[in-house]
C-alpha positions in Angstrom: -36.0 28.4 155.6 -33.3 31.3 155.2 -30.1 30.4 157.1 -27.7 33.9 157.7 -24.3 34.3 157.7 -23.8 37.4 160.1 -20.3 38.9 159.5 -19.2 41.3 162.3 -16.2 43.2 161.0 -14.4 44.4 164.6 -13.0 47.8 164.0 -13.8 48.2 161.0 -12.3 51.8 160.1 -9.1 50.9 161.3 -8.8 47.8 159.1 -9.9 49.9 156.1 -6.8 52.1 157.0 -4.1 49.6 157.3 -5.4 47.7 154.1 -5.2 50.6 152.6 -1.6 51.5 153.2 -3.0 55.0 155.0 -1.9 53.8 158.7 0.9 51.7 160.3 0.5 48.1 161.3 1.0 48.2 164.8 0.8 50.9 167.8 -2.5 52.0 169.4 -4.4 53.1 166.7 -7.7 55.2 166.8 -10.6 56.8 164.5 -12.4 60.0 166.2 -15.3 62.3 164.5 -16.8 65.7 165.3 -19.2 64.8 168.5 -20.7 66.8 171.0 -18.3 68.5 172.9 -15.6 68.0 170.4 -13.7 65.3 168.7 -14.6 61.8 170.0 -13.4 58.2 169.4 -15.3 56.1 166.8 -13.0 52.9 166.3 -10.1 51.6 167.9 -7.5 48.6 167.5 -6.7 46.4 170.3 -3.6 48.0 171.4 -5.4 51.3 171.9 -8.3 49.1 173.5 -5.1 47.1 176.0 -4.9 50.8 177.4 -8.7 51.1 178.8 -10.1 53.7 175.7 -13.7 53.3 175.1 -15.7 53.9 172.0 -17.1 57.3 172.5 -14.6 59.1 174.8 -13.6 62.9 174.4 -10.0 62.8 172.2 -8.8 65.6 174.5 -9.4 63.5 177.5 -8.2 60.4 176.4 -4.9 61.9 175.6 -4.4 63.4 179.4 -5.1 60.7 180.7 -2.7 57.9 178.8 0.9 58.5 178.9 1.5 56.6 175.1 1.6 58.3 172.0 -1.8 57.5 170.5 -2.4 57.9 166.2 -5.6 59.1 165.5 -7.3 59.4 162.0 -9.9 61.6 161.1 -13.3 59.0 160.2 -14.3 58.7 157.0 -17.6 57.4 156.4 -17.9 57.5 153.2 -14.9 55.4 152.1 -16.0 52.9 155.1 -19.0 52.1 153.2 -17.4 51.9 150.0 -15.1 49.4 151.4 -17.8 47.6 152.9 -19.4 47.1 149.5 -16.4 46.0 148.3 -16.4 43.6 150.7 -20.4 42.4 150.1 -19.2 41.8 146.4 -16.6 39.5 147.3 -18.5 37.8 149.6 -21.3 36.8 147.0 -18.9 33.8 145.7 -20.4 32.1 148.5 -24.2 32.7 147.9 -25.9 35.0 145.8 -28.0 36.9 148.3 -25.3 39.8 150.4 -26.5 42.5 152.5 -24.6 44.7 154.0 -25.5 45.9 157.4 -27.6 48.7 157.8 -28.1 51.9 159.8 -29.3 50.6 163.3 -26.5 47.6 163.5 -23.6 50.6 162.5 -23.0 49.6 159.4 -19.7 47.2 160.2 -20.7 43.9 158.6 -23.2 42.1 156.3 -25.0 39.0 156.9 -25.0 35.9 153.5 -28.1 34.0 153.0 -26.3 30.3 152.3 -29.6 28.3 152.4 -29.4 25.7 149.3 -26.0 27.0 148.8 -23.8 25.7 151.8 -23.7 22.0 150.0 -21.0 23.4 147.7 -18.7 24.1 150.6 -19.2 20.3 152.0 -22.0 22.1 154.5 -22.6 25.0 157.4 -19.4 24.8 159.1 -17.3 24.3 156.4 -18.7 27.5 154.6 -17.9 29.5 158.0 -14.6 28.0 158.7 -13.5 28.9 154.9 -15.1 32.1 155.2 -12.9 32.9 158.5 -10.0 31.1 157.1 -9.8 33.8 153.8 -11.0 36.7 156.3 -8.0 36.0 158.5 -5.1 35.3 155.8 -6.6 39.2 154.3 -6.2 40.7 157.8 -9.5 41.6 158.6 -10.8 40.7 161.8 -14.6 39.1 161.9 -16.8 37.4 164.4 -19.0 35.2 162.3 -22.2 33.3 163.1 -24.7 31.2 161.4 -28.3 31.0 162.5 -32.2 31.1 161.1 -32.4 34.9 160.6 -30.2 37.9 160.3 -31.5 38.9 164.1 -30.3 35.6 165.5 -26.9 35.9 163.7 -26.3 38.9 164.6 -26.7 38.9 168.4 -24.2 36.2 168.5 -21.8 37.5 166.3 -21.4 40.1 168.2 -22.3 39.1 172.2 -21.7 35.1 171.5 -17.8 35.3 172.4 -16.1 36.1 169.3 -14.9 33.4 166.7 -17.1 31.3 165.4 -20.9 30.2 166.0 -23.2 28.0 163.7 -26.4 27.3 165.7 -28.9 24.2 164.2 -32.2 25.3 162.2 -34.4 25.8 164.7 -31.8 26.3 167.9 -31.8 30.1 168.2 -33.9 30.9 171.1 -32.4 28.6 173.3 -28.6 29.8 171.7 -30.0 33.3 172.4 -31.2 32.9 176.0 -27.9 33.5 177.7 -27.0 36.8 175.9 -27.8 40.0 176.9 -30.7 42.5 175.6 -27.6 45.0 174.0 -27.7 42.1 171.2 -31.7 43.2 169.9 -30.4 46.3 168.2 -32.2 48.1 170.4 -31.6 52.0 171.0 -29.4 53.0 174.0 -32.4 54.5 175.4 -34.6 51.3 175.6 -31.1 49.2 176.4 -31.3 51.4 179.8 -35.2 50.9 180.8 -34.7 47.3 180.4 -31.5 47.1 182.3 -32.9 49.6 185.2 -36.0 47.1 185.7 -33.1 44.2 185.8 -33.8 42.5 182.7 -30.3 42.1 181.5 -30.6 38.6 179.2 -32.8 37.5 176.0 -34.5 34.9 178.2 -35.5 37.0 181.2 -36.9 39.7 178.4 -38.8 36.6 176.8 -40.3 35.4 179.9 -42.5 38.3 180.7 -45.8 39.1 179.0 -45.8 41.0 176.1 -48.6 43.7 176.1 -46.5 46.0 179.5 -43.5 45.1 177.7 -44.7 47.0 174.8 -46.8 49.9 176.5 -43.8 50.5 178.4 -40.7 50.3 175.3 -43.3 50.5 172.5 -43.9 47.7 169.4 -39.9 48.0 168.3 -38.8 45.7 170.8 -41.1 42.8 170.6 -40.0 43.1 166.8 -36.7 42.9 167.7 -37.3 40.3 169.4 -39.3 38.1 167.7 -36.9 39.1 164.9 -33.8 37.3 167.2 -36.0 34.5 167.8 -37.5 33.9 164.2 -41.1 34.3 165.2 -41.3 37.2 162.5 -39.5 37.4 159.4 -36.9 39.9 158.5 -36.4 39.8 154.6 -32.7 41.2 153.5 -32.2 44.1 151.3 -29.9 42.5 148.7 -27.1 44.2 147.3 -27.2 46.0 144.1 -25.2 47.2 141.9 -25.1 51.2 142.3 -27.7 52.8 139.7 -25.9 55.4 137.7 -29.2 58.4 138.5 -30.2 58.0 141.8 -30.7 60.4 145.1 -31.5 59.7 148.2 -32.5 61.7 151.4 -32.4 60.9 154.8 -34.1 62.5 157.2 -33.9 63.1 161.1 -36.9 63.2 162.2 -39.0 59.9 160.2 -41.7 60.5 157.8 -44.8 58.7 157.6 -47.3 61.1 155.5 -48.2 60.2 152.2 -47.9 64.0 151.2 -44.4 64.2 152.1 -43.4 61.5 150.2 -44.4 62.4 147.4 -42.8 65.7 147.8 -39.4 64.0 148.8 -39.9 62.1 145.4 -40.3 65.6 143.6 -37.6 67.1 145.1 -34.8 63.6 144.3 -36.4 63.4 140.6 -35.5 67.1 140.2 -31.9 66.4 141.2 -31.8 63.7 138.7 -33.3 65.1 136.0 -30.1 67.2 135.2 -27.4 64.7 134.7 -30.5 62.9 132.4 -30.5 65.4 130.5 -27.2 66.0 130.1 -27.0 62.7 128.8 -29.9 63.0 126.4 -32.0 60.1 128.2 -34.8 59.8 130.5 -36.5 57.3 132.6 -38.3 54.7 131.5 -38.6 52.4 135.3 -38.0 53.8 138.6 -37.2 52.1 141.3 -38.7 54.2 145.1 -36.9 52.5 148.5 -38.5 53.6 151.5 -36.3 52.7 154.5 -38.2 52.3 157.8 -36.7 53.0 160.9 -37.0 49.5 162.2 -35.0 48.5 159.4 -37.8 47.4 157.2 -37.3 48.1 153.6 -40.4 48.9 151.1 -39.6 49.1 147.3 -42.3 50.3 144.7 -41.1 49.9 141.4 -43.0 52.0 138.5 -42.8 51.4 134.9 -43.0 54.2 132.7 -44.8 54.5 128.6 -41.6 56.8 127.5 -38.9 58.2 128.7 -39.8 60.3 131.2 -37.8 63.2 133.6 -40.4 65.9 134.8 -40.1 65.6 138.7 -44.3 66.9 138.6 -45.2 63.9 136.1 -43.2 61.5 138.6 -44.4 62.9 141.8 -47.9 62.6 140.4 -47.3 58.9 138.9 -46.0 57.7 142.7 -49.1 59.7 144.4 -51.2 57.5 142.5 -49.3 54.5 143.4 -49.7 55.2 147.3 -53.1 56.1 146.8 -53.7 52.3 145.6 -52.0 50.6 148.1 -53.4 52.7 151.0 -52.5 51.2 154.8 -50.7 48.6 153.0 -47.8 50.5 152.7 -47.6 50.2 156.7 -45.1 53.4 157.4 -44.8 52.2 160.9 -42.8 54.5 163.0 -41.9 56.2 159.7 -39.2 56.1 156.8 -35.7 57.3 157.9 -34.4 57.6 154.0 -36.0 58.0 151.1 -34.2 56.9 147.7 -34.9 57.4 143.5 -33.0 55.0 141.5 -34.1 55.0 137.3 -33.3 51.5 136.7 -34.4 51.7 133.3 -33.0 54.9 130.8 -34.3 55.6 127.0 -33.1 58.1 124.8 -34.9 61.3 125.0 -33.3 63.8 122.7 -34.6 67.6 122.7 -37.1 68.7 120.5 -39.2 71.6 120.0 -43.2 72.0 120.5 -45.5 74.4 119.5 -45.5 76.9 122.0 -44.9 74.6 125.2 -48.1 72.5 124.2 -48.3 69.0 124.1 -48.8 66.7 121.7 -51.7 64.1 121.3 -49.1 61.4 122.1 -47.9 62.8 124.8 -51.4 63.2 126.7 -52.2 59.8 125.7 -48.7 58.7 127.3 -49.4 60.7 131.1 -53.3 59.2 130.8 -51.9 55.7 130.4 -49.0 55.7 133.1 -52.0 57.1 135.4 -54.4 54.3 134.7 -51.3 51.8 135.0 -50.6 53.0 138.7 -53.8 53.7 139.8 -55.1 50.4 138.3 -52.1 47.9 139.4 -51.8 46.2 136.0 -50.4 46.7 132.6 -52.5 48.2 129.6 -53.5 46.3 126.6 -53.5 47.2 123.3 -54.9 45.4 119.9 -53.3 45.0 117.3 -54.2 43.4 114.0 -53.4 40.0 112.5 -53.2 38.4 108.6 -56.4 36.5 109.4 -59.7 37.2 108.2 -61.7 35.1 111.0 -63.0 37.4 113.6 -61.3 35.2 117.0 -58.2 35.6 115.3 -58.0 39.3 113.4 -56.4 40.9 116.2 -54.3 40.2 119.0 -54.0 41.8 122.3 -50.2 43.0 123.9 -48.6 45.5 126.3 -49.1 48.9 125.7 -46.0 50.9 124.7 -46.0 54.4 123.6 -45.1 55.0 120.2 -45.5 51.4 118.9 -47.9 51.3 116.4 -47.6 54.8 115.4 -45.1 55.4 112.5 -45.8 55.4 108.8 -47.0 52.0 107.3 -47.0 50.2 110.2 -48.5 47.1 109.5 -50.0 44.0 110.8 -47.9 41.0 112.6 -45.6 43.4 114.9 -45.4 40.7 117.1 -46.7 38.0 119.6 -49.5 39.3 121.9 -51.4 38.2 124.9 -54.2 36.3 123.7 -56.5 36.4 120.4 -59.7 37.2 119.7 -61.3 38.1 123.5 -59.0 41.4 123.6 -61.1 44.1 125.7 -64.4 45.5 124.1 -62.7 49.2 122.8 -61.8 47.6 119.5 -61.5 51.9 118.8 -59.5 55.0 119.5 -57.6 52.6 122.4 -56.4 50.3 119.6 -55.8 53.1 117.3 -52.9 54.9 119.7 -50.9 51.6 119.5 -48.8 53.1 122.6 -48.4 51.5 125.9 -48.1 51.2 129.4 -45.5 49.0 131.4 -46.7 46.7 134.2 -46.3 49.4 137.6 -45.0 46.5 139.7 -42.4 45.5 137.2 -39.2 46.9 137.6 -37.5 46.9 133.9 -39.8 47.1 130.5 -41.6 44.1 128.7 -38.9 42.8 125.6 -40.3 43.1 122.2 -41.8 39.9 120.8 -40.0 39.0 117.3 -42.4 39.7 114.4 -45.3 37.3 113.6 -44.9 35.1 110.5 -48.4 34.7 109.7 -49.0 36.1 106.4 -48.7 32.6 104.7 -51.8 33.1 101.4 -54.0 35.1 103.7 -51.4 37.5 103.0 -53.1 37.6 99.3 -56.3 38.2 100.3 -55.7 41.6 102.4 -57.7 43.5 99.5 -60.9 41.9 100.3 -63.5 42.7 102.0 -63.9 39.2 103.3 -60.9 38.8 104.0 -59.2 41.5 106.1 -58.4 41.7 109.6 -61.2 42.0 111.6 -61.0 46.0 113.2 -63.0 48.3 114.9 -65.3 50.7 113.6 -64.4 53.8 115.4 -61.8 53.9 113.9 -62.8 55.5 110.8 -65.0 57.4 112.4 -62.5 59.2 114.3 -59.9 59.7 111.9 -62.0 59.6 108.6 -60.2 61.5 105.8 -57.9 64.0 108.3 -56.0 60.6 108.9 -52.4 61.2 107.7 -50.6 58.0 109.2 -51.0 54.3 107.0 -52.9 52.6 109.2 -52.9 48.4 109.8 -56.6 48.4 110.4 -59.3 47.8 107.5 -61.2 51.1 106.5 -64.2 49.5 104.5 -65.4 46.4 107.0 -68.9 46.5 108.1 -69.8 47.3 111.6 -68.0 45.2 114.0 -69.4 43.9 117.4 -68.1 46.0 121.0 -67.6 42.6 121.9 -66.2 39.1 120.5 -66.1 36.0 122.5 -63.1 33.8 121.9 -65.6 31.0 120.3 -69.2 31.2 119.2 -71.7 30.2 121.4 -74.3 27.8 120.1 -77.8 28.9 119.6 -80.4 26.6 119.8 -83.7 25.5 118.3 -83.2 28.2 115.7 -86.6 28.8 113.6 -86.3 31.1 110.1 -88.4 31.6 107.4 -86.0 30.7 104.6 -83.6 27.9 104.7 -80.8 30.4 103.9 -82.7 33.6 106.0 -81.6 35.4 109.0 -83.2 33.7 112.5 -86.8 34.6 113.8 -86.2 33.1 116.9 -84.1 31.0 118.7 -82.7 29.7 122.5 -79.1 31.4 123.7 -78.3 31.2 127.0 -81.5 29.3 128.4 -83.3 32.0 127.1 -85.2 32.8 124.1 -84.8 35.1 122.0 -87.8 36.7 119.1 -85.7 38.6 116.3 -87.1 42.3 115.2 -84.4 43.1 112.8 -81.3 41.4 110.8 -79.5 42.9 108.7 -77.1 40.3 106.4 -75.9 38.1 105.5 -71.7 38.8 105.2 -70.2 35.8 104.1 -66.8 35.0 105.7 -64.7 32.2 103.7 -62.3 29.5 106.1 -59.0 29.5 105.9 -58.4 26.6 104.0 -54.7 26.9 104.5 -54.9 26.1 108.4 -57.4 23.7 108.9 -60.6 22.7 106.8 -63.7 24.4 107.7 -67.5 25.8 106.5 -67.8 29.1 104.9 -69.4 31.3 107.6 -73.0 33.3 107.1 -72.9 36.4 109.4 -76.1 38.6 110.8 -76.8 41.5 112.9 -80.2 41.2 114.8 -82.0 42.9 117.1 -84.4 41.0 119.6 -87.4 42.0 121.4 -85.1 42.5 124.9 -83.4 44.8 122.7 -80.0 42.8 123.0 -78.1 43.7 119.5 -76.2 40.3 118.7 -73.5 38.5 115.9 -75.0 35.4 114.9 -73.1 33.3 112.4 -74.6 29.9 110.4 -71.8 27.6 109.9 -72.0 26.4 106.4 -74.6 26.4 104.0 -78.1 25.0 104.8 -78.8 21.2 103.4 -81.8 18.8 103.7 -79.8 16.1 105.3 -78.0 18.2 108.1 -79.4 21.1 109.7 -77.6 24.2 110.0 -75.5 25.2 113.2 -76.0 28.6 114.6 -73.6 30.5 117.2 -73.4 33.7 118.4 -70.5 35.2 118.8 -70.6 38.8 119.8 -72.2 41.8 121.4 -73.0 45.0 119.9 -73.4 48.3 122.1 
C-alpha cells in the first residue's frame, strides 16, 4: 500500500523571491498577474494577508483601499516551476518516488511516496518531523501530511489546520470526514453546487447516493472522492529528469479524438526534428504523455528500428499504436496537454539518395516499426550458429535494423531468444538481419556479447554436412545478384518451413530395406502411408558436446499430402531397432 507525503508549500512565489535574493524579508509582500479586468493578486505573505488581501483581488483596488505601502512582483510562472523541481530533486533523499503537483492542485507542492522507505528515518513521524524540521531551518513554509493516497494527503495538508498530519493506513475517511468539499480538488464551479445544496464537509458528500450525485456534478467528483478516500487508485507521475528534445502542447478546450492526437504528435515531432538535426541524431524511442484533465496521466512508449525524425513516419507509427489499444486508452473527459519526449537518440548523419527514393533498408525498417506497433510485441530475427544440427543452426533475437547487414558478417553475433523453434520464415525475414524494438519498451534492447561457439565445428563450416542449418529462400532471392557475404549456407538441401525444437517419435515404422526410407508409419495417433522420399542426407553428431548417433535424414510425402523431415537415429542393427522422429514441416 502507497503511503504519500503531501507537501503544501504556502505562498509559494513569494518564498521563491526572498530565497532568491529578488525581494525583501519582511513588509507585506505580494505576487499579481495579468487577469480579467487587469492586474490581480496571485500570492501573498502573511503580512500582506494581516491586512485582509485575498488571493484574486483587483491590484488597483487593493491599493485604495489599504493605507500601507504594498511591494508587488510581477508572477513568474515559469521560474516557480523551475524551483519547484528543484525542490522535487531534493526531496527524493527521502524516497525515490517525487511528484510534483500538478495543474488542478496549482502546482505549489509535491507529494513523496515513503512506503518501505520511512524505516530509515526511525518511521512515519519521524520522516515528517525531519522533513519540516529542514523545510523550516531553509525558510520555506509547508503544511505536510501523511496518508494512504496523494487525495487523502492533500486535503489535509491543506484544510487539516496547517503543521503537521500523519493519519494511520487505513484512517483517511474518518480523518477526512470533518473537512470540507474545497479539499477534493474540485473546480470552483462544482465547489458552489455542492455548497448551494448545503453540502459543505467530506462526510455529508459521502453519505448521499452516488448515481444524483453524479447526474447532477458529473463522474469527476465521485473520482475525486473515491480518490480522498482510497477506494480508487491514483498512480503518481514520477519525476524525471528533463529530456533534452521534447514539446509539449496544452490545450484549452480537452481533446479526446484519436485523429487529433495524432496530429498534435505530427505537429511536436516537427518542432523537434530541427534541433535533431542540428545535432546530427534522430530518435530511436519516444516517449507520448497524455495528461487528462482529471489528472490521470497515460504514457505510450514506442521503440523505434533506426533513428528516426520525419514527423509523418512518427505520426503514422503512434496512429497505429492507438489503433491497437482502442477504448483502452480511456480519454475520459479528454487530454489537457499533450507531450513528445525522445528518450532514446542515435546518430543520423546526412546522406544523399537517389533522387529522394528510398532504399530497400529503409522500406524494410517503416514495415517493421509498423508490424511492431500494430502487433504489440517485438520482431524476431534468425540468425545462424557454428552448429550443424538442425535445433541448434540458428538462433532467434530482436530485430534491429542494420544488424546483420554489413560485409562478412558472420555467424555467433550474439545470444538470441531461443534455438531451433525460431518462426517458420527461415527466408527473406532472416536475410534483412534488421530489427524492431519492443513498442512498450521505452529505451532499446543492449547487444548481447558475441557467441563463443565455434570450438571444432568451426572446422567443419565447408561441409555440406556440417554447416548451419539456413533457409532456402535465401538463395533463391538473392542468387548470383547477391553482393553482401552472407552468414547463411548457399549449397544445403531444401530445408523444412518448419523445425520443432526436438524430434518427435514416430512409431511402428515399416520400410522395405533395413537402411530405406519409411513406407509407413504412426505420428501423432495417426498413420501415415509414404508416396515419395527423397534421401537419405546424413548429418554427423557433434562429438565435441555430447556423444550421439549419426543422423539419416528423408523428405516424404504421404498419402494426406503432409510433406514431412523424418530422421533415423543411428544406423539400423539386428539387435536394436532403429528410432524414427520427425522433426519438421515442409510447405
Amino acid at each position: 500500500m502507497p503511503r504519500i507525503v503531501c507537501i503544501c508549500l504556502s505562498h509559494w512565489p513569494v518564498t521563491r523571491l526572498r530565497r532568491a535574493g529578488l525581494a525583501p524579508e519582511r513588509g507585506p509582500l505580494a505576487v499579481a498577474a495579468e487577469g480579467s479586468g487587469g492586474l490581480r493578486l496571485v500570492a501573498l505573505d502573511p503580512e500582506a494577508r494581516a491586512l485582509g488581501l485575498r488571493v484574486g483581488e483587483p491590484l488597483g483596488r487593493v491599493r485604495a483601499r489599504i493605507g500601507v505601502p504594498l511591494q508587488v512582483y510581477p508572477a513568474d510562472p515559469e521560474a516557480d516551476r523551475d524551483a519547484l523541481l528543484r525542490l522535487c530533486r531534493w526531496a527524493s533523499g527521502y524516497a525515490p518516488l517525487v511528484a510534483p503537483f500538478g495543474p488542478g492542485e496549482a502546482a505549489d507542492g509535491l507529494y513523496i511516496d515513503v512506503a518501505g522507505a520511512s524505516h530509515l528515518r526511525g518511521g512515519e513521524a519521524n520522516l515528517v518531523a525531519d522533513l519540516a524540521a529542514r523545510l523550516a531551518r531553509s525558510s520555506v513554509p509547508a503544511a505536510i501530511a501523511l496518508a494512504d493516497t496523494p487525495g487523502g494527503a492533500f486535503a489535509l495538508a491543506r484544510h487539516g489546520g496547517g503543521g503537521r498530519v500523519v493519519v494511520p493506513p487505513g484512517g483517511a475517511p474518518e480523518a477526512l470526514r470533518a473537512l470540507p468539499v474545497d479539499a477534493l480538488r474540485l473546480d470552483p464551479g462544482t465547489v458552489a453546487g455542492l455548497k448551494r445544496l448545503g453540502l459543505r464537509r467530506i462526510g455529508e458528500l459521502d453519505a448521499l447516493p452516488r448515481g444524483p450525485l453524479a447526474r447532477r456534478f458529473g463522474a469527476a467528483l465521485l473520482l475525486r472522492l473515491d480518490q480522498a478516500l482510497a477506494r480508487r487508485p491514483e498512480p503518481l507521475a514520477p519525476l524525471t529528469e528533463a529530456a533534452a528534445y521534447a514539446a509539449a502542447r496544452g490545450f484549452l478546450d480537452p481533446i479526446g479524438r484519436q485523429a487529433d492526437i495524432v496530429r498534435t504528435v505530427r505537429d511536436l515531432m516537427a518542432e523537434t526534428a530541427p534541433r535533431l538535426e542540428r545535432d546530427g541524431l534522430g530518435a530511436c524511442a519516444l516517449r507520448l504523455s497524455l495528461h487528462r484533465v482529471d489528472g490521470a496521466l497515460r504514457v505510450l512508449d514506442l521503440g523505434l528500428s533506426r533513428p528516426e525524425r520525419c514527423p509523418e513516419r512518427v505520426a503514422a507509427l503512434v496512429s497505429l499504436r492507438l489503433d491497437r489499444l482502442g477504448s483502452a486508452l480511456d480519454a475520459g473527459f479528454g487530454f489537457e496537454t499533450v507531450a513528445l519526449a525522445v528518450t532514446v537518440t542515435g546518430p543520423m548523419p546526412a546522406r544523399q539518395t537517389d533522387l529522394g527514393a528510398a532504399s530497400a533498408a529503409d522500406g524494410v525498417g517503416v514495415l517493421a516499426d509498423a508490424l511492431a506497433q500494430r502487433l504489440g510485441r517485438a520482431l524476431l530475427r534468425l540468425e545462424p550458429r557454428a552448429s550443424h544440427l538442425p535445433e541448434r543452426a540458428d538462433r532467434s533475437r530482436v530485430w534491429v535494423a542494420g544488424e546483420g547487414q554489413g560485409e562478412g558478417q558472420g555467424e555467433g553475433q550474439g545470444e538470441g531468444q531461443g534455438e531451433g523453434s525460431g518462426p517458420a520464415g527461415r527466408g527473406a525475414t532472416a536475410s534483412h538481419g534488421g530489427g524492431v524494438l519492443d513498442p512498450d519498451a521505452s529505451r532499446p534492447s543492449p547487444r548481447p556479447y558475441p557467441a563463443r561457439e565455434g570450438g571444432p565445428g568451426a572446422l567443419l563450416d565447408q561441409g555440406r554436412r556440417s554447416t548451419p542449418m539456413g533457409a532456402t529462400s535465401r538463395t533463391g532471392m538473392e542468387g548470383k545478384a547477391r553482393t553482401r557475404a552472407s552468414p547463411w549456407p548457399e549449397d544445403l538441401p531444401p530445408r523444412p518451413l518448419v523445425i520443432f525444437p526436438r524430434g518427435e517419435a514416430a512409431l511402428d515404422v515399416l520400410s522395405t530395406v533395413p537402411e530405406g526410407p519409411p513406407r509407413r508409419f504412426r505420428w501423432r495417433a495417426r498413420i501415415h502411408r509414404v508416396t515419395h522420399a527423397e534421401g537419405p542426407e546424413r548429418i554427423a553428431a557433434e562429438w565435441w558436446r555430447e556423444p550421439g548417433a549419426d543422423r539419416d535424414y528423408y523428405r516424404i510425402e504421404c498419402e494426406a499430402g503432409h510433406r514431412l523431415w523424418l530422421y533415423r537415429d543411428g544406423p539400423h542393427a539386428p539387435d536394436r531397432p532403429a528410432a524414427w522422429y520427425v522433426h519438421g514441416l515442409f510447405a
